[in-house]
C-alpha positions in Angstrom: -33.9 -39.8 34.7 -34.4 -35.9 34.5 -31.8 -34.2 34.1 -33.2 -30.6 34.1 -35.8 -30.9 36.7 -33.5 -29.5 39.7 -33.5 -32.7 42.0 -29.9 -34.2 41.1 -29.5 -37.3 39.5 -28.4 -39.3 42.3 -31.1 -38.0 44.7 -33.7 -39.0 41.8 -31.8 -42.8 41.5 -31.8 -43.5 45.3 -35.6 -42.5 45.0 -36.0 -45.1 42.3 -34.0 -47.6 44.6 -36.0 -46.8 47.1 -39.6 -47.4 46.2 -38.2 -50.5 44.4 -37.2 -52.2 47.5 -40.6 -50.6 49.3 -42.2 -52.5 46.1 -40.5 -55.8 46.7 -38.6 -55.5 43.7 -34.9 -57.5 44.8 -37.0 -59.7 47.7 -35.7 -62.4 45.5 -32.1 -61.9 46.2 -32.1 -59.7 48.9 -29.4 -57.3 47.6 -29.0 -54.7 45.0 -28.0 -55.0 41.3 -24.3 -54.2 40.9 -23.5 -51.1 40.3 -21.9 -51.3 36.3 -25.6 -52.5 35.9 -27.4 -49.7 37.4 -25.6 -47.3 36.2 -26.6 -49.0 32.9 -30.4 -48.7 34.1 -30.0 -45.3 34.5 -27.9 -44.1 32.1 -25.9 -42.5 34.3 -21.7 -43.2 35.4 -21.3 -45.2 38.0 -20.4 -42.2 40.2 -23.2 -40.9 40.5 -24.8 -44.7 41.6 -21.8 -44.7 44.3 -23.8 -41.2 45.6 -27.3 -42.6 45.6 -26.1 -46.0 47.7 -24.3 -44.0 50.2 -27.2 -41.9 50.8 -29.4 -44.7 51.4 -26.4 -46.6 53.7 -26.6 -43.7 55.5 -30.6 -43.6 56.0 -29.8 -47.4 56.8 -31.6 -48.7 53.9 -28.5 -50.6 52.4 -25.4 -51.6 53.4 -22.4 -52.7 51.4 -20.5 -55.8 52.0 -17.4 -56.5 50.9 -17.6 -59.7 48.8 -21.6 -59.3 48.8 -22.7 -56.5 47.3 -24.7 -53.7 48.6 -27.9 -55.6 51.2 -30.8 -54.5 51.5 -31.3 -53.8 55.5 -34.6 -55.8 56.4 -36.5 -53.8 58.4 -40.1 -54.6 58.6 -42.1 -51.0 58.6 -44.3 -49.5 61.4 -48.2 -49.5 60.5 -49.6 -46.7 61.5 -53.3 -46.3 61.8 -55.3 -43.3 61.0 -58.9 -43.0 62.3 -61.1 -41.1 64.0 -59.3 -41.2 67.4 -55.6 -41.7 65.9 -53.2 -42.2 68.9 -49.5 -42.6 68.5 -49.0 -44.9 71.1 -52.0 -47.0 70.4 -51.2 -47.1 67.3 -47.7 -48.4 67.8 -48.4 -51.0 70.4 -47.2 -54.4 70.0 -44.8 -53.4 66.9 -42.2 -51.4 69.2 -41.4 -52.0 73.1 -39.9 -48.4 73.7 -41.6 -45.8 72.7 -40.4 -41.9 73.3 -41.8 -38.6 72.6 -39.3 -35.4 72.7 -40.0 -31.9 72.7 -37.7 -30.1 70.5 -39.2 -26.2 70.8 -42.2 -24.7 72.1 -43.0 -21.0 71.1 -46.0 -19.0 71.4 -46.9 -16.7 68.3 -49.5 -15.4 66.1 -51.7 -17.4 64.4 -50.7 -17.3 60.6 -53.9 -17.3 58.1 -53.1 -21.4 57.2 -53.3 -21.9 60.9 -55.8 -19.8 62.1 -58.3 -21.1 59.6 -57.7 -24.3 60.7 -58.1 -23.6 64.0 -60.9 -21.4 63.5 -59.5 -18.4 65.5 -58.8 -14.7 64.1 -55.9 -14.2 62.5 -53.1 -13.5 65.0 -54.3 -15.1 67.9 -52.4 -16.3 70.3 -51.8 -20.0 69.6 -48.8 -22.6 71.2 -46.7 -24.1 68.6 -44.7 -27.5 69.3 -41.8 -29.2 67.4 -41.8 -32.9 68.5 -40.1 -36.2 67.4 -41.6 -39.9 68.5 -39.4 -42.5 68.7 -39.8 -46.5 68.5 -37.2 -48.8 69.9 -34.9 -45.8 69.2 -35.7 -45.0 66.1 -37.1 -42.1 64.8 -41.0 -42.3 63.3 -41.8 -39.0 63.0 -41.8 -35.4 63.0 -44.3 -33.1 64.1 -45.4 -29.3 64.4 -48.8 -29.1 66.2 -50.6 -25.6 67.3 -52.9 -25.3 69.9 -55.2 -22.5 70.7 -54.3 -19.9 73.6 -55.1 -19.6 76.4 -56.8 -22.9 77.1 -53.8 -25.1 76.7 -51.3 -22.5 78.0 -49.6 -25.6 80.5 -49.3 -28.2 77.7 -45.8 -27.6 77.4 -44.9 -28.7 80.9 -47.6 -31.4 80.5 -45.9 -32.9 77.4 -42.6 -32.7 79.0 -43.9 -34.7 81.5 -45.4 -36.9 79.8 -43.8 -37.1 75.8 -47.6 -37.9 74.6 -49.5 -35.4 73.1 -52.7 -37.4 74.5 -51.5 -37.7 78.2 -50.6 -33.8 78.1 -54.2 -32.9 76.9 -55.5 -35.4 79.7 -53.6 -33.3 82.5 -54.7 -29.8 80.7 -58.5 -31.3 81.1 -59.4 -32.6 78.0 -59.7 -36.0 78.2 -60.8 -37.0 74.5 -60.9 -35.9 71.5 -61.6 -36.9 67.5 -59.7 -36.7 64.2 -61.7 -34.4 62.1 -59.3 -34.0 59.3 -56.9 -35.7 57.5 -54.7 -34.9 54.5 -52.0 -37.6 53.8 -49.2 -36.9 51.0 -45.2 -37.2 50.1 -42.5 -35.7 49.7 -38.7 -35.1 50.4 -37.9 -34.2 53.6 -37.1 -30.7 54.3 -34.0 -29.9 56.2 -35.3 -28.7 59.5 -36.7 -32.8 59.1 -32.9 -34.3 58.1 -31.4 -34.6 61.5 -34.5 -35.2 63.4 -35.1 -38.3 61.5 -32.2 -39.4 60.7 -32.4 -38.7 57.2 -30.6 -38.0 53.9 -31.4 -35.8 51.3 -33.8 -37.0 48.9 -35.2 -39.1 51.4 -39.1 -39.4 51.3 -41.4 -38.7 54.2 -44.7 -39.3 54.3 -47.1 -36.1 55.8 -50.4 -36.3 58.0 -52.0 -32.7 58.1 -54.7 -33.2 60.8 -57.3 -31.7 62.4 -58.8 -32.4 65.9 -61.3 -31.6 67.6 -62.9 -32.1 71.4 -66.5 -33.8 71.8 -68.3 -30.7 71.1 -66.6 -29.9 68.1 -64.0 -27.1 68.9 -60.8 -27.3 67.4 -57.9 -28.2 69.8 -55.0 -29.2 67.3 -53.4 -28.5 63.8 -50.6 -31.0 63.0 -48.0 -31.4 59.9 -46.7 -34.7 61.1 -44.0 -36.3 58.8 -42.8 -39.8 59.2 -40.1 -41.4 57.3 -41.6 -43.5 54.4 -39.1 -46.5 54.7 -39.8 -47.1 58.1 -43.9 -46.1 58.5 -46.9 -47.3 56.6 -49.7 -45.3 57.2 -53.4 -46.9 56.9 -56.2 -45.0 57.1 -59.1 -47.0 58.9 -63.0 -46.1 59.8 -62.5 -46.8 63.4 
């Protein structure tokens, strides 16, 4: 553990936890160490272990049992593809029945330097921002903030409340397809703004798609930071 890197001890042990049971490190027993023993592992007091497993029974990663221990919740993870014509519901077919997609805020501004280059409009422009979440059987998959250049998809708001697809709403604002130009994948912990509309605790880890996309001759019609919790989504990057 670091203890002078300004992530606190318990966020950096539920971390640990964490990618261990991404890893398959307890598969064998299905449950977690005790805690004298990982307080042991980490040289820490068993305290601050009773922070980091109540942060992850709250993300729904463990759960204590009187009796039993702490469980590991067995949830198998969403793949998600990325290629060349990435889809969110495609790309979730078949591993979730109920799929949602909800519009948290809409807002029109000026396109900031990061944006409008990677739109490829002046700086300042008009561009449509959107804050949405997509849901699986309920549960929360990701977070995204997508821009969209002005004024050619000035009725995607309504279209995406009608629809909660990002793909259906570009269908009824006449574009109907488009490529993946771009795509940067990294981690890290989820910001706060990302906390409630995932479902998360802090410290957890998301996993973020920064994406390009482009219609069929070329001109950029989306920039998206997309974040999707990395206990429940595996992303896989195809040539497709």
């Amino acid at each position: 553990m670091q203890r002078q890197n300004g992530v606190a001890l318990w966020r950096q042990i539920a971390d640990r936890i964490r990618t261990a049971i991404a890893d398959g490190t307890y598969d064998q027993t299905g449950r977690l160490p005790a805690e004298a023993r990982l307080a042991s592992e980490f040289s820490v007091n068993r305290h601050t272990v009773r922070a980091a497993l109540a942060s992850l029974a709250q993300e729904g990663v463990v759960r204590a049992i009187q009796g039993r221990g702490t469980l590991i919740e067995r949830r198998d993870r969403i793949s998600f593809p990325i290629s060349s014509r990435t889809r969110f519901t495609e790309g979730v077919a078949g591993q979730a029945s109920n799929l949602e997609g909800l519009l948290l805020d809409a807002q029109e501004e000026a396109a900031s330097p990061e944006v409008a280059r990677a739109l490829q409009v002046g700086e300042g422009s008009a561009v449509l921002r959107l804050e949405t979440v997509r849901k699986a059987d309920g549960r929360p998959l990701s977070a995204a903030t997508g821009w969209f250049p002005l004024p050619r998809f000035a009725g995607l708001v309504d279209a995406y409340r009608r629809t909660g697809s990002i793909t259906r709403a570009f269908a009824l604002c006449g574009l109907a397809d488009y490529l993946r130009a771009r795509t940067e994948i990294s981690a890290t912990h989820a910001e706060d703004r990302d906390l409630q509309a995932l479902g998360l605790t802090p410290g957890a880890i998301v996993l973020v798609s920064t994406a390009v996309n482009v219609d069929l001759d070329g001109t950029v019609v989306q920039y998206a930071v997309s974040r999707f919790p990395a206990d429940r989504v595996q992303l896989t990057v195809t040539g497709g």
